[in-house]
N, C-alpha and C positions, 0 to 999 in steps of 0.2 A: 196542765199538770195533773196525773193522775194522783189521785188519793191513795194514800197507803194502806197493804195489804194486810199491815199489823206488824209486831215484832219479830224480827228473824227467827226461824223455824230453829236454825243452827250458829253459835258465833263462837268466838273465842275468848272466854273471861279470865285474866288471873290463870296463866296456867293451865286452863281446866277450858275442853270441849264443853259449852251448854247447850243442850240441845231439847225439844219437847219428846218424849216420851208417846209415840204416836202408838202404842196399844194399848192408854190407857184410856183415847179419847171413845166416845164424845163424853165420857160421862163422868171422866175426870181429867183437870188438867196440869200436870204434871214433869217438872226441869228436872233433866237427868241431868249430873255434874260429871264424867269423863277425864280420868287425870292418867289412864295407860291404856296402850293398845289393844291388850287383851279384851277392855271392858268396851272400851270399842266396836272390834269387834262382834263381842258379846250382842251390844248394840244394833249393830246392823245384823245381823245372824239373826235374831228373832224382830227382828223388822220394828226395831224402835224408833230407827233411822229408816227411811227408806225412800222411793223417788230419785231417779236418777241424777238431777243438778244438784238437787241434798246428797248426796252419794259422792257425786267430784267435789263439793266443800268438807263433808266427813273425810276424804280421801286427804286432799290438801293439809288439812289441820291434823292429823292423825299419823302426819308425819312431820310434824312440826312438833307435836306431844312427845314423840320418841328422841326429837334433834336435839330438845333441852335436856332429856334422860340420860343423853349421851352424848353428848360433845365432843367426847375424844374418841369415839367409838364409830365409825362412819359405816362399818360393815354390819356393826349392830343394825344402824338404823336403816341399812339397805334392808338386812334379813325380814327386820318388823314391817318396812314398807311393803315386801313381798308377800306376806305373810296378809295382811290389810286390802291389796290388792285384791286378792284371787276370794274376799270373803262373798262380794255375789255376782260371779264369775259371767251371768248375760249382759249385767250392766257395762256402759263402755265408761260411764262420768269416772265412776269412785276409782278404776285403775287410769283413766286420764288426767284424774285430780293428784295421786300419788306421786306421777311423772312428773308432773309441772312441779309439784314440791322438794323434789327428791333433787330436780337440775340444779335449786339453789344451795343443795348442803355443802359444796366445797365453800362459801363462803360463809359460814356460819348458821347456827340456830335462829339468831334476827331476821338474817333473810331469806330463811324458812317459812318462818311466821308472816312476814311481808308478803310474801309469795301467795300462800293461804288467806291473807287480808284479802290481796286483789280477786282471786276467783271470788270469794265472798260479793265485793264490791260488784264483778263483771257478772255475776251469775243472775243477780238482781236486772243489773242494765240490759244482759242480753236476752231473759224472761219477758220483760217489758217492750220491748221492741218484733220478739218475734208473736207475743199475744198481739201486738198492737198489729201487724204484721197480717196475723192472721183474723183477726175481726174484720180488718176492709177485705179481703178475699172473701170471707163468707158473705158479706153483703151483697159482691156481685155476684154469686156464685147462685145464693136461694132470693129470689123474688118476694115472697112472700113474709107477710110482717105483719106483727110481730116473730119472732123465732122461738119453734121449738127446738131445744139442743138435746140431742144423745151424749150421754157423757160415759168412759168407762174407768174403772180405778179411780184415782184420787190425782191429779196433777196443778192443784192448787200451789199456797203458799207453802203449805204442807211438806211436799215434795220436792221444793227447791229451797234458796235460802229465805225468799221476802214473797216471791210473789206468786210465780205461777205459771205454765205453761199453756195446755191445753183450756183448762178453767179462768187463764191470767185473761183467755180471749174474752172468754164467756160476762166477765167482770167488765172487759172496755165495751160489747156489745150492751150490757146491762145498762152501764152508765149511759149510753146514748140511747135509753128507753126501746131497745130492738128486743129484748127477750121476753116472751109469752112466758115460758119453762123453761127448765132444766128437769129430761130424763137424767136420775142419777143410777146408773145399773148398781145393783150392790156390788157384785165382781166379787164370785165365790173364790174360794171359801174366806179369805178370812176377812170379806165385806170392808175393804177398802171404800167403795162408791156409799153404800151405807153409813157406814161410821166416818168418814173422812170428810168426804164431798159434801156429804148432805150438811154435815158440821159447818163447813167454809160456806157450801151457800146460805141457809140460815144465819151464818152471822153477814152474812154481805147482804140480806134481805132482800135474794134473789131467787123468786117460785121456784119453787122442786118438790117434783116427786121420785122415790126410788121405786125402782124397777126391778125385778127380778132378771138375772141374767138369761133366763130361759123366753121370755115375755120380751124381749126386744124387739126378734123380728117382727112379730104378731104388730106390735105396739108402729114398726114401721109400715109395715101391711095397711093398716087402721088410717092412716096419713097422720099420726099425732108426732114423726119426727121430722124433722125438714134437714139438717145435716148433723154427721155423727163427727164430734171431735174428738181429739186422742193425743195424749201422748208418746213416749218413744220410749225404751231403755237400751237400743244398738241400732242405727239404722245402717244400714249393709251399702257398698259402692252401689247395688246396682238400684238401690230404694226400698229392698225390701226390710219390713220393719218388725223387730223385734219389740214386745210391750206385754204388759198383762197380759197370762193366759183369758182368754174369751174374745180379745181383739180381733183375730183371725173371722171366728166366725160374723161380729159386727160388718165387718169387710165383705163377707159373701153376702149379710142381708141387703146392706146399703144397693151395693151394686144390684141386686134385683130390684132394687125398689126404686132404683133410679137417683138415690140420693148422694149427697158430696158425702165424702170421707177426706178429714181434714187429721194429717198426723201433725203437731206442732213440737218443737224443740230446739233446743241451743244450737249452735254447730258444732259444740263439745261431743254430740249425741253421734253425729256420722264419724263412722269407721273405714277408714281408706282401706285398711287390713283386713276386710273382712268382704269379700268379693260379693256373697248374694247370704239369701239368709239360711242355706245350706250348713255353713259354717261357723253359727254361733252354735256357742253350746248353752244350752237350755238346762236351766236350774232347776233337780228335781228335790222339792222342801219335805217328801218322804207323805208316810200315810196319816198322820196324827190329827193333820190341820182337817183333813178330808172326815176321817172318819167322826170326829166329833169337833166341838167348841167350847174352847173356855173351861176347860175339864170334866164338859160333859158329855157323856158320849152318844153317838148318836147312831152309830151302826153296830151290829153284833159282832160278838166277841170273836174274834179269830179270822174279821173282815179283810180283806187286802185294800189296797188304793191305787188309785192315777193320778199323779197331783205334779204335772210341771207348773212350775210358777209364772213360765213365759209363753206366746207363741209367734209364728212369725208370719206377718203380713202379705203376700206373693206384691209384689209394685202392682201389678195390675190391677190393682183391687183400691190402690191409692191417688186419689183424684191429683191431691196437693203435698208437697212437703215442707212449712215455712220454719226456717230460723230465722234467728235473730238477722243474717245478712241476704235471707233470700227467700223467693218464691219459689218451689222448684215443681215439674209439673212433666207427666208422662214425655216423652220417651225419658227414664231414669237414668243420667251417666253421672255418677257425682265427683265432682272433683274438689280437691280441698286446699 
C-alpha cells in the first residue's frame, strides 16, 4: 500500500472549488475557496492551479460550479465551459476534464458534480499506477544504484489531484531505498522545480538539489544524472511531447549523454487529435514573467521578451512514454 501523498491539491467543498494556492508556495501555504468561473479562471490564468491532471479536475469541477449557477440554463453553461476550456490552450487535461463534465449536464447538476468526483477519484488511481509504472522501467533501464534523478517543472502531488506523476515515480523509487538525489531544475522563469519540487521533496524527505536550468547538461556531462524524468501537458498521436518550456532542450542533453528520458502521464494526457507536435499551440504567458519577478524587476526599462510557456519534444528524443495503462516505447504510433 503506498503511503499518502498528503491532501488533495484540488477537491470540491460545499459548493466551492478548494484548491492550494500554488504561487504562494513554499513560503506560504495557502486554500483558495472558488465559487465562479471567472475566479476560476482567474485561478488557472496566473498559475494558481496548474499541472495538467490538476488542470482536467479544475476543468471537471468548473463545470460543475456553473451547472448549480444555472440549472435551467444549459447554454449558459456550455458558454462558461467554453470559455474555462480554452483558459491554458497547450494543456490537453483541463479541455478533456470540461468534456467529460459537460456529457453529463442533460442529466442534471448532481451528475455533473458526480462526474467531477470520479475524475477526482480516477486521477489519483491513474497517477499511481502510471508512477508505479514508470519506477520498475527505470529500474531496468539505469543499472546503477542508488539513482540520480533529473527532474523538470513540478509534477508532483502538486500538479494533479493527490499524487503525482513524473515525481509520483521518484516517491515509489524513493521508498524502495533506490534514490541517491533528486536534480530539481528550477525551470525558469517562474521556478516551478524551485519553489514546487524542491517543496514536495523536502516534505517526502527525499535528497535534492535545484539546478539551474542552464547547468543541467553540464551536470549530465559530469555523470551526476542517470535518467531525466518529465512530465506531459499534450502528447501528440505520433509521441511527440508537449511539457514545460526547457524540456526540449533536457531531451537533446540526455540523448548525447546516453541517458533514459522518461515522459510519464495519465492517458487523459495523449491527444488522438493532435497528429505530431507541429500542431499544438504553445502558450505565449507574454514578457512580465521573463523580464522580472515577483514585482521586481530585473531587466531594463523598455526590454522586450521570449517567454512560451511550453515546448515540444521531437518522439525521437523520447526513450519511454508510460501511462497509467501502458508502456509505450519508439517506433511512436499511439492509439487510444
Amino acid at each position: 500500500m503506498d503511503a499518502p501523498a498528503g491532501p488533495r491539491t484540488i477537491d470540491w467543498d460545499a459548493g466551492a472549488i478548494v484548491t492550494v494556492d500554488q504561487t504562494r508556495l513554499p513560503h506560504a501555504h495557502e486554500m483558495l475557496r472558488i465559487t465562479t468561473v471567472d475566479e476560476l479562471i482567474d485561478a488557472i490564468g496566473r498559475l494558481a492551479i496548474r499541472g495538467a491532471p490538476a488542470l482536467g479536475a479544475a476543468g471537471a469541477l468548473g463545470v460543475a460550479l456553473v451547472a448549480y449557477r444555472y440549472p435551467d440554463d444549459p447554454a449558459a453553461v456550455e458558454r462558461a465551459a467554453a470559455r474555462l476550456a480554452g483558459a491554458r490552450p497547450t494543456a490537453a487535461n483541463l479541455a478533456w476534464g470540461v468534456r467529460r463534465a459537460l456529457a453529463r449536464l442533460p442529466a442534471g447538476p448532481d451528475a455533473v458534480l458526480a462526474e467531477a468526483r470520479a475524475v477526482l477519484i480516477e486521477d489519483e488511481q491513474a497517477n499511481r499506477e502510471a508512477s508505479r509504472l514508470a519506477a520498475t522501467l527505470v529500474l531496468d533501464l539505469c543499472p546503477r544504484r542508488p539513482l540520480r534523478i533529473l527532474t523538470h517543472c513540478n509534477t508532483g502531488r502538486l500538479a494533479t489531484v493527490a499524487w503525482g506523476t513524473a515525481l509520483g515515480a521518484v516517491r515509489h523509487l524513493a521508498a524502495a531505498g533506490e534514490v541517491e538525489y533528486v536534480l530539481a531544475d528550477e525551470t525558469r522563469p517562474l521556478l516551478q522545480g524551485a519553489r514546487l519540487t524542491a517543496y514536495e521533496l523536502a516534505e517526502a524527505g527525499i535528497p535534492y538539489r535545484v539546478c539551474p536550468d542552464s547547468a543541467a547538461a553540464t551536470a549530465m556531462a559530469q555523470g551526476l544524472v542517470d535518467c531525466v524524468l518529465v512530465g506531459a501537458d499534450r502528447i501528440a498521436a505520433n509521441g511527440d511531447v508537449a511539457n514545460k518550456v526547457g524540456t526540449f532542450p533536457l531531451a537533446l542533453a540526455a540523448a548525447r549523454h546516453g541517458i533514459p528520458f522518461v515522459v510519464v502521464a495519465p492517458e487523459s494526457t495523449l491527444d488522438a487529435g493532435t497528429p505530431s507536435g507541429d500542431a499544438v499551440e504553445i502558450e505565449d504567458r507574454g514578457s512580465a514573467e521573463v523580464l522580472g519577478f515577483r514585482d521586481v524587476a530585473t531587466a531594463p526599462d523598455g526590454a522586450g521578451a521570449v517567454n512560451p510557456a511550453f515546448d515540444v519534444t521531437p518522439h525521437d528524443l523520447v526513450t519511454a512514454i508510460v501511462t497509467d495503462r501502458r508502456v509505450l516505447r519508439p517506433p511512436y504510433a499511439l492509439s487510444f
